[in-house]
N, C-alpha and C positions, 0 to 999 in steps of 0.2 A: 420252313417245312413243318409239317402238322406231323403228328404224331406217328400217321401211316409210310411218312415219307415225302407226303402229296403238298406242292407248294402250295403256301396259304392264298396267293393272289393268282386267279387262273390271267392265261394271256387272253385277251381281247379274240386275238388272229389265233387262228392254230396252222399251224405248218400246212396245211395241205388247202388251206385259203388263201394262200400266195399261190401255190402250183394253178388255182383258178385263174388268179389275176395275169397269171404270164399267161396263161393261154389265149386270154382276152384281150391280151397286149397285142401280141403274135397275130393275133386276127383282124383285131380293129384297123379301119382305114388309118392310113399318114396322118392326111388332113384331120385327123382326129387323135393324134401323137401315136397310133400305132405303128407297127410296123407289115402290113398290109403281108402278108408271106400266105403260098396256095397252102392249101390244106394236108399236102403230101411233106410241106415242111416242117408244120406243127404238128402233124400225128409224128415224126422223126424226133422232134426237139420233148416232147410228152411222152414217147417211150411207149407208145401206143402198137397194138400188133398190127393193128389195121386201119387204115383212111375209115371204115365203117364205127370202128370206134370211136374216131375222135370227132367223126360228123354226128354220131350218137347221141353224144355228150354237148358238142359245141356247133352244132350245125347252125343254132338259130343266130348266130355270133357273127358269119360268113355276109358278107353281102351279096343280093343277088344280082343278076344282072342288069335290074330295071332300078337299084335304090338310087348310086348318084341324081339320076334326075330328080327323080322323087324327092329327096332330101335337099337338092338345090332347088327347087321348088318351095318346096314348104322353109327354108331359111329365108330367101326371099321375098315370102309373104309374112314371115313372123319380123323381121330385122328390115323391113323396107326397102 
């Protein structure tokens, strides 16, 4: 600790960059090691007041209903 108090070596992560990372966990497909949960489960598990919040925040994270193809598509073409 420095003289203020304040540790000499700051963390890399700060606490609330993990709270990011579960929410992207929560979201991301299986097949992609998440664990695929609707949107009404991660605004519950993120303490969220509203589904509008946490689509706010993490809507772009959600898959829509046209990616599987899309994305088996393009691995397909990338991976032979």
């Amino acid at each position: 600790m420095d003289k203020r108090g304040q540790p000499l070596i700051k963390p890399k992560y700060a606490l609330h960059a993990f709270r990011h990372f579960f929410a992207s966990w929560c979201i991301n497909l299986k097949e992609r090691g998440g664990r695929e949960l609707p949107v009404k489960v991660v605004q519950q598990l993120l303490g969220h007041s509203s589904v509008v919040m946490t689509l706010d925040r993490y809507g772009h994270l959600f898959p829509r209903g046209d990616d599987r193809g899309e994305l088996a598509a393009a691995a397909k073409r990338l991976l032979g």
